[in-house]
Structures are given as structure tokens and as C-alpha cells.
C-alpha positions as CSV (number, residue, x, y, z in Angstrom):
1,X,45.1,-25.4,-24.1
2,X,43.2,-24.6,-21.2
3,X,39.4,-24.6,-21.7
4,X,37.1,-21.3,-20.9
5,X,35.2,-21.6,-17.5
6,X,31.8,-23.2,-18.3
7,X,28.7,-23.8,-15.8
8,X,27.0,-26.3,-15.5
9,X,23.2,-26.9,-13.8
10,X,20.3,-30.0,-14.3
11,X,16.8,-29.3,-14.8
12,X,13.8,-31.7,-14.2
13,X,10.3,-31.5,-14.9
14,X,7.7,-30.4,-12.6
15,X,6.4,-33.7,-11.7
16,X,7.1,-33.2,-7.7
17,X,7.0,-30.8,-4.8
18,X,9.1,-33.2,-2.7
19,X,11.4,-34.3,-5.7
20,X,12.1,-30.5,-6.5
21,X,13.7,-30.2,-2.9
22,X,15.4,-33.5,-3.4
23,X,17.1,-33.1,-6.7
24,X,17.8,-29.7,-5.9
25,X,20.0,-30.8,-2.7
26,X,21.5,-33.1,-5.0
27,X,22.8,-30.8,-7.4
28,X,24.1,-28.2,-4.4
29,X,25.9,-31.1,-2.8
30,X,27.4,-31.8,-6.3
31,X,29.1,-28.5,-6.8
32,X,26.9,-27.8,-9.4
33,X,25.8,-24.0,-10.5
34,X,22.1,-24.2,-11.2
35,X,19.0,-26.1,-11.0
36,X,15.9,-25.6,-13.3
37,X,12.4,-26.8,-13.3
38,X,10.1,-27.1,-16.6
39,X,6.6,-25.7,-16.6
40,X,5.1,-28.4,-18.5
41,X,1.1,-28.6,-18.4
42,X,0.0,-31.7,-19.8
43,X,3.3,-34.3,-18.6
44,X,5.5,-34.7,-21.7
45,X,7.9,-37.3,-19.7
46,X,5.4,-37.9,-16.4
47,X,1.9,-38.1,-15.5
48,X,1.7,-35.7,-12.5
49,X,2.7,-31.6,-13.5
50,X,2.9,-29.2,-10.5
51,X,2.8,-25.3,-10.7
52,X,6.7,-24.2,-11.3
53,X,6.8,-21.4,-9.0
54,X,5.7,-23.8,-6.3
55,X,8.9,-26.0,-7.1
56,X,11.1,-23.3,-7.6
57,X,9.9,-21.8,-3.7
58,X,10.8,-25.5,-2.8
59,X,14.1,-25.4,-4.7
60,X,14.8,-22.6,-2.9
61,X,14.6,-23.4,0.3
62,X,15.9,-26.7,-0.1
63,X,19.5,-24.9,-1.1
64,X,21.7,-21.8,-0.2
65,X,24.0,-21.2,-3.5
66,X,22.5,-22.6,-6.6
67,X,21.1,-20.6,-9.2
68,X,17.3,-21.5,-9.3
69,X,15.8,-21.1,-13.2
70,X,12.9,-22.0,-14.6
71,X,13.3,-23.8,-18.0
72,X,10.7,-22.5,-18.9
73,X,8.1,-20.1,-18.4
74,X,5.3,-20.9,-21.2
75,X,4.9,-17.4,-21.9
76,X,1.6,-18.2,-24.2
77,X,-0.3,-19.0,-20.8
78,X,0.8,-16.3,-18.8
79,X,0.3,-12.5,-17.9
80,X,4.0,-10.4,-17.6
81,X,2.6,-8.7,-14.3
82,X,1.5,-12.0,-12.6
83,X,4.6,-13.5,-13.4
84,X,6.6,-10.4,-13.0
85,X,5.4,-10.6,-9.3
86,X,5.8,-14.3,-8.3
87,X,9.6,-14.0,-9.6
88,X,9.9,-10.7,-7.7
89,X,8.3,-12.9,-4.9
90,X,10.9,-16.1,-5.6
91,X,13.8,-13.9,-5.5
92,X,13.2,-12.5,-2.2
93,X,12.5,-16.1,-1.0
94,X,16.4,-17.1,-2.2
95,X,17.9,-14.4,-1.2
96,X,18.8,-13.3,-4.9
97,X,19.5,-16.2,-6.9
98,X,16.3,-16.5,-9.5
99,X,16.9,-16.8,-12.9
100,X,13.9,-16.3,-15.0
101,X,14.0,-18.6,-18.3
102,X,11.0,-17.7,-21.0
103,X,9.9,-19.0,-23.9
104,X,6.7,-19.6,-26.1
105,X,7.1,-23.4,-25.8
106,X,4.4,-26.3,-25.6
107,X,1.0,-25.1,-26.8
108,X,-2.0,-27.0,-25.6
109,X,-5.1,-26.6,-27.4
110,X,-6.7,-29.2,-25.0
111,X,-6.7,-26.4,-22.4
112,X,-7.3,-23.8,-24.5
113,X,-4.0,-22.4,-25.8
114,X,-4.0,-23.6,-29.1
115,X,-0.9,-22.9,-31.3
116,X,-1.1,-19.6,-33.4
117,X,0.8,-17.9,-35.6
118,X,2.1,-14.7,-33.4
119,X,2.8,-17.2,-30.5
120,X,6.7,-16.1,-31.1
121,X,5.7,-12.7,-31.5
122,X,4.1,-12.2,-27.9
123,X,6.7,-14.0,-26.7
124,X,8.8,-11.3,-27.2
125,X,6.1,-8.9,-26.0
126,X,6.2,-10.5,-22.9
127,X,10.0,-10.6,-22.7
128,X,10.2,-6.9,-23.0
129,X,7.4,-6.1,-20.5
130,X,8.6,-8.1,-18.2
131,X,11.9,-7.0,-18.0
132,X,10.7,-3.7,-17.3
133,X,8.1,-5.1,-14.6
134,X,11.2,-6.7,-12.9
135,X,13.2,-3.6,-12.9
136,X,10.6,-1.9,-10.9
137,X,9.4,1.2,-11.2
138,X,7.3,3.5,-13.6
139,X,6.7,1.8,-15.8
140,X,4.3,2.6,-19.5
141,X,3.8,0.1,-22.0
142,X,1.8,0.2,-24.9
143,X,1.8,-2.9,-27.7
144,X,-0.2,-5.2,-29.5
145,X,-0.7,-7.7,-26.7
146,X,-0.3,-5.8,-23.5
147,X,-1.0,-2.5,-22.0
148,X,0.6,-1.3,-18.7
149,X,0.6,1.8,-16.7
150,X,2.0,1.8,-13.6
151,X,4.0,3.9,-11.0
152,X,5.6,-0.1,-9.9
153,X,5.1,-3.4,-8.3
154,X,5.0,-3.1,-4.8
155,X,8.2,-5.2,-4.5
156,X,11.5,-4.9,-5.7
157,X,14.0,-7.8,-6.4
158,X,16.9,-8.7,-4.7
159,X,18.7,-8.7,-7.8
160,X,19.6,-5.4,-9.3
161,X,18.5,-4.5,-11.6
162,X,16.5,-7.3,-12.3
163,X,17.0,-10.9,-12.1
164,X,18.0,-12.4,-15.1
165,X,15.8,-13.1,-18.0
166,X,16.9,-15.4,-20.5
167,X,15.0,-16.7,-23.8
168,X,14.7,-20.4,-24.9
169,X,15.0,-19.0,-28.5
170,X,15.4,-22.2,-31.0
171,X,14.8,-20.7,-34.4
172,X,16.6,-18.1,-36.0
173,X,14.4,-15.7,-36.6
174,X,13.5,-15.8,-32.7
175,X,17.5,-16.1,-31.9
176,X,17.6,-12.5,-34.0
177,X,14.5,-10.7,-31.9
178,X,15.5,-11.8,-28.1
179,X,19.0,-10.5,-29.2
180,X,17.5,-7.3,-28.2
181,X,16.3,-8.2,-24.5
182,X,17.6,-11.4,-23.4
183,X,20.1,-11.7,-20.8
184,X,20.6,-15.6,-21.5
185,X,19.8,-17.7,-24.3
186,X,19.0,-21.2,-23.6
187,X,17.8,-23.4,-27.1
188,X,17.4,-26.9,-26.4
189,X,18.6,-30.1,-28.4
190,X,21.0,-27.9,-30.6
191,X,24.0,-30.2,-31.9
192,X,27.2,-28.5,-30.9
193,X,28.0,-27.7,-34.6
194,X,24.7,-25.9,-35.0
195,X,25.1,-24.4,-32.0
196,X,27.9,-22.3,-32.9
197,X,26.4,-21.2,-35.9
198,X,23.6,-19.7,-33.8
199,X,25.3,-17.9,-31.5
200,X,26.6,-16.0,-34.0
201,X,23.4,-15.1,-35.6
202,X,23.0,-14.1,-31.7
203,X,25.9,-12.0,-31.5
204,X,25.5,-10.2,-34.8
205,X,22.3,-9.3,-34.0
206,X,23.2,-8.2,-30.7
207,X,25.9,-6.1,-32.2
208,X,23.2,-4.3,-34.3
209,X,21.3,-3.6,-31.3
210,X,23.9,-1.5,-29.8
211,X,24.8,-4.5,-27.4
212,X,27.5,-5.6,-26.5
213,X,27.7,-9.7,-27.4
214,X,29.2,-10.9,-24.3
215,X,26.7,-9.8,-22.1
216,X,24.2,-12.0,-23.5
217,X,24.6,-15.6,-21.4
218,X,25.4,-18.2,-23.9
219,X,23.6,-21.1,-22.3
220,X,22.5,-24.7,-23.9
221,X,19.9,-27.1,-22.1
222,X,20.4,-30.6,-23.6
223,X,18.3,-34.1,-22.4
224,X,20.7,-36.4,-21.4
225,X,20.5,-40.6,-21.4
226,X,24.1,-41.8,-19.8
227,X,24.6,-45.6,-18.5
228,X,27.8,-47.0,-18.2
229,X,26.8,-49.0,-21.4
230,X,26.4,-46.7,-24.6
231,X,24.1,-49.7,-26.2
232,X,21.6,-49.8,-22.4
233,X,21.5,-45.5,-22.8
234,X,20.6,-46.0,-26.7
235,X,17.8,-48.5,-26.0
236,X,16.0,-46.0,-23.2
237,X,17.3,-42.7,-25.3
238,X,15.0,-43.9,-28.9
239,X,11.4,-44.1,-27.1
240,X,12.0,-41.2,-25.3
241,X,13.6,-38.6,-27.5
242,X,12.8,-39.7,-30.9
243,X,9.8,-36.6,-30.6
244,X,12.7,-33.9,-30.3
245,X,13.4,-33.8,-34.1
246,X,9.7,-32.5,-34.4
247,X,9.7,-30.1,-31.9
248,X,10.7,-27.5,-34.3
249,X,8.8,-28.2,-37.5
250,X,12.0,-29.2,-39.4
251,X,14.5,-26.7,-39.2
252,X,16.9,-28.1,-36.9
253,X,16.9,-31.6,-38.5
254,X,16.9,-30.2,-42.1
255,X,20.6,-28.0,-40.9
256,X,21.4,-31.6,-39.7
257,X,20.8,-32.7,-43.2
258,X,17.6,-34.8,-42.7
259,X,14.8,-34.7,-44.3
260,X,11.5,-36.5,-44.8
261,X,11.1,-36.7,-41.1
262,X,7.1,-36.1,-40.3
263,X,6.4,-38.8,-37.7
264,X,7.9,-40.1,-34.4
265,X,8.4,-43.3,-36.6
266,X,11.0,-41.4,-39.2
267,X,13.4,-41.0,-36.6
268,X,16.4,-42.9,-37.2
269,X,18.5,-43.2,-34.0
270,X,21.8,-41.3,-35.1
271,X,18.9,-38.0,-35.1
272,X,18.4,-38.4,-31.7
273,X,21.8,-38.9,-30.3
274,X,22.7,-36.1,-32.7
275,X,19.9,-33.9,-31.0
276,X,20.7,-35.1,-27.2
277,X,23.3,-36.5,-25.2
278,X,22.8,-40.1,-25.1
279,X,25.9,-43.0,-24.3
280,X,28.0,-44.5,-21.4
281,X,29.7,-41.2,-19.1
282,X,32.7,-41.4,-21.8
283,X,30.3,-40.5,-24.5
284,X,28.7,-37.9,-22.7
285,X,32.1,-36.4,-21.8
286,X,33.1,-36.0,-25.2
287,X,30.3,-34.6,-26.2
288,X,29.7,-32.1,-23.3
289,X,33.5,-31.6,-24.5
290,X,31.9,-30.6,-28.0
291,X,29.3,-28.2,-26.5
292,X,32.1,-26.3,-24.8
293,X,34.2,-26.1,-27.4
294,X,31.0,-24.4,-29.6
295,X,30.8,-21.6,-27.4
296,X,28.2,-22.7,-24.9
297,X,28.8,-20.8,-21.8
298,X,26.6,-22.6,-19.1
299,X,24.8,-26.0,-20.2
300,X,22.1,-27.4,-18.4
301,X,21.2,-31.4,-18.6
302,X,18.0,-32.8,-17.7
303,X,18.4,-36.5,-17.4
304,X,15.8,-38.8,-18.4
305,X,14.0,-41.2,-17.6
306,X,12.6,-39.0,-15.0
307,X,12.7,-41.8,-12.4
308,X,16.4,-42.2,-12.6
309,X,17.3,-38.3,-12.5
310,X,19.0,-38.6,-8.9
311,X,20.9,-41.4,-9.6
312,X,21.4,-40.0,-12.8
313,X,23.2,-36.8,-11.4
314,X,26.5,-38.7,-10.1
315,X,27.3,-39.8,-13.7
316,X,27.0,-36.7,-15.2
317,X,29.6,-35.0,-12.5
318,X,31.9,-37.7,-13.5
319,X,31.3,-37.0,-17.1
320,X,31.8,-32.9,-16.7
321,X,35.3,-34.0,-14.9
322,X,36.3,-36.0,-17.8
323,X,35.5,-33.2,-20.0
324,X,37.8,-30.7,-18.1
């Protein structure tokens, strides 16, 4: 049986200006749909972090048919309007092809954006506003966290109505809430199995919403460690990914049926191949077989170790056609 049409896109971190234009020819050359950047502050896989609207202006004019996300936005450090503008901005600048991926990830207390308890809930604040800011327009919003009033932005998008917004939503009680806005959801390190669970948390609550499931993106980003040896991908995968099963307190792992896990150092190894892709290109084909199989719709790698992500991209292609 023939499978659905799936897409399929990399995403890196923001470590480069140059490497941005780089890996993003890459991935166009490939045949690939999209390429995302992270907005990571303090270098979670590197030591240098540039500002991801800079690399998505390079990604953009480094390429002419991609999709250009970011994966994504930390909402928790920025203002909707700001950000509102530089995507407007983006989307001019690539002729139509921005994708706007949000998310209350990565709090850093060092910089002063410590973690709080209503992190999630202006999240969705700023998911809603911003969506509005994109659409241009009047537009009059009143909530806990912002307060707008405006007859528009100066600029409209290329994209009408908007470009696309889509949520990194990774626990269910988020998954329910950006049912209501989202035009793509994008969790990260979800296990297939799990996977499909969610997305139909997703699409009931989109249901109830008065929406129609299908027009909510089902996307998946997963990190990805693929040699041609399974036991040479392990041995770089473990150092590197063994902090995924904390990333969400313990919900994912505890629906994997782990427990105890408190410290990089209770990570046993099947958790993170569980959580990731990690093997030779035949192991990564079975498993981005999995993922399609679970109702992901467009799934996005970003290959680690971030030195090795070009060289990286090749085996992945090969794995995606052994999937097919």
C-alpha cells in the first residue's frame, strides 16, 4: 500500500551566518522541502549562537524554493509586534516562503528569563497576537500579557493571509491550547508510538474548536545520529542526547515507561534512541518509516554533531528513499 505524501526538511542550530547559507543550499540541491534554524541563546550543541532572523534572511537568499522555518521562536524572550515585523520583513525577503515556528522553549535565567510557571501560558498569548499582527490590519488586543491597539503594521506579508504559524507544543495540556491557533504542530523527540497518540489529543481538540483537523500541519522535528555503523552513531548519539529525556520534566519518558530518570546519568541508551533517530541509514529508514506511518505529515531532522550536518544531509536522503 502506497504511503501518504510526507515532507521532509533539516534544521540546524544558529551557530553560523555563513553555515546557514551553506546548509541551506544543501538541502535545496537535495530536493528537500524545508530548512529550519533554532534560536538557541546560550549554545546547547555549539559555542557560537547568532540572531535567527539573521540566518533565516541568509537562508533565504541562499535558496529559491525551500520553505524557510524557524524551529523555534523562544517566545518567552520576545515581543509579538517585534517579531511580528521581522517575519513580515523575512517573508518579503523570500518571496513568500517563511514559516514561523513558536514555542516557549529554553529558559535562561542567566540572562534573565528565568523559568516560570505561566511560561506556557504566554506562549499561547503570543501565538494568538501574533497571528493577528501577521494578518495585518486593525487589530485590538487586550490579555494578561499584552496590550495592542493598532490600525496595522506597516507591511503586509507575501503570504495570505499570514504566513504560517506553527507551535512546538510537547505536552498535552499545550498540544490541547495551540489546537485553537496553530497552523502546524512541531513536538520534538516524540517516539512514533506516542506520537500518534498526540495528534489525536490534537485533533479532538481541534474538533472542539470548531476546526477542522486537517488543517492543522502535522509536523515532527527529530535529532538525528546516522553512520553507516549503528554501533559508531550509538557511541556519538549517548553524550549528545542523553539530556532529551529531561527536557520535559518526565512525561514523555514516563509514557515510554521509564521512570526514576532525574539526571543525565539515568539515561540508559535504549531512552535515547527511543527519543531520537540514531543507527546506520537502514536504521534511520525504518524508523523515519515509523514516523510516517504515525501520522506525521512533514518531519524535520537536525543531524548532530553539528560539525558533520552537511555531510550528514546525503545519508539522510538515502534513508528517506529507503523509506518510500
Amino acid at each position: 500500500m502506497p504511503r501518504p505524501s510526507v515532507k521532509f526538511g533539516i534544521s540546524f542550530p544558529n551557530f553560523s551566518l555563513e553555515a546557514s547559507s551553506q546548509i541551506s543550499r544543501d538541502v535545496e540541491r537535495a530536493k528537500l522541502d524545508s530548512v529550519w534554524v533554532n534560536d538557541d541563546l546560550v549554545g546547547v550543541f555549539q559555542k557560537e549562537t547568532f540572531d535567527p532572523f539573521l540566518c533565516m534572511a541568509e537562508m533565504s537568499r541562499a535558496t529559491r524554493k525551500v520553505s524557510i522555518g524557524s524551529a523555534v521562536l523562544a517566545t518567552y524572550r520576545k515581543h509579538p509586534v517585534n517579531t511580528a515585523l521581522s517575519l513580515i520583513s523575512l517573508d518579503h525577503l523570500s518571496g513568500g516562503r517563511i514559516v514561523a515556528g513558536v514555542g516557549s522553549c529554553c529558559p535562561s535565567p542567566e540572562w534573565g528569563f528565568p523559568a516560570t510557571k505561566d511560561v506556557a501560558e504566554r506562549f499561547l498569548e503570543f501565538a494568538s497576537l501574533l497571528k493577528k499582527l501577521l494578518r495585518g490590519g486593525e487589530v485590538k488586543f487586550k490579555a494578561k500579557y499584552f496590550s495592542v491597539n493598532t490600525s496595522g503594521l506597516p507591511v503586509k506579508p507575501r503570504q495570505r493571509p499570514h504566513p504560517p504559524i506553527w507551535a512546538a507544543a510537547n505536552l498535552d495540556r499545550t498540544i490541547r491550547a495551540i489546537a485553537e491557533v496553530a497552523d502546524g504542530w512541531l513536538p520534538i523527540c516524540v517516539p512514533p508510538k506516542i506520537y500518534s497518540s498526540e495528534a489525536e489529543t490534537l485533533n479532538a481538540t481541534a474538533e472542539r474548536a470548531g476546526r477542522k483537523p486537517r488543517e492543522i500541519v502535522k509536523g515532527c522535528m527529530a535529532f538525528i545520529v546516522v553512520s553507516k555503523r549503528r554501533g559508531e552513531a550509538v557511541k556519538k548519539a549517548i553524550p549528545l542526547l542523553a539530556q532529551t529525556a529531561l527536557w520535559f520534566g518526565s512525561a514523555r519518558t514516563r509514557k515510554m515507561g521509564f521512570t526514576g530518570i532525574s539526571s543525565v546519568s539515568d539515561v540508559p541508551p535504549e531512552v535515547v534512541r527511543e527519543l531520537n533517530i540514531v543507527g546506520s541509514i537502514e536504521d534511520a529508514a525504518q524508523r523515519i518509516g515509523e514516523y510516517i506511518d504515525a501520522g506525521v505529515e512533514h518531519l524535520v531532522f537536525q543531524p548532530l554533531p553539528v560539525r558533520e550536518i552537511r555531510e550528514t544531509i546525503p545519508r539522510i536522503v538515502e534513508a528517506i528513499k529507503q523509506a518510500a
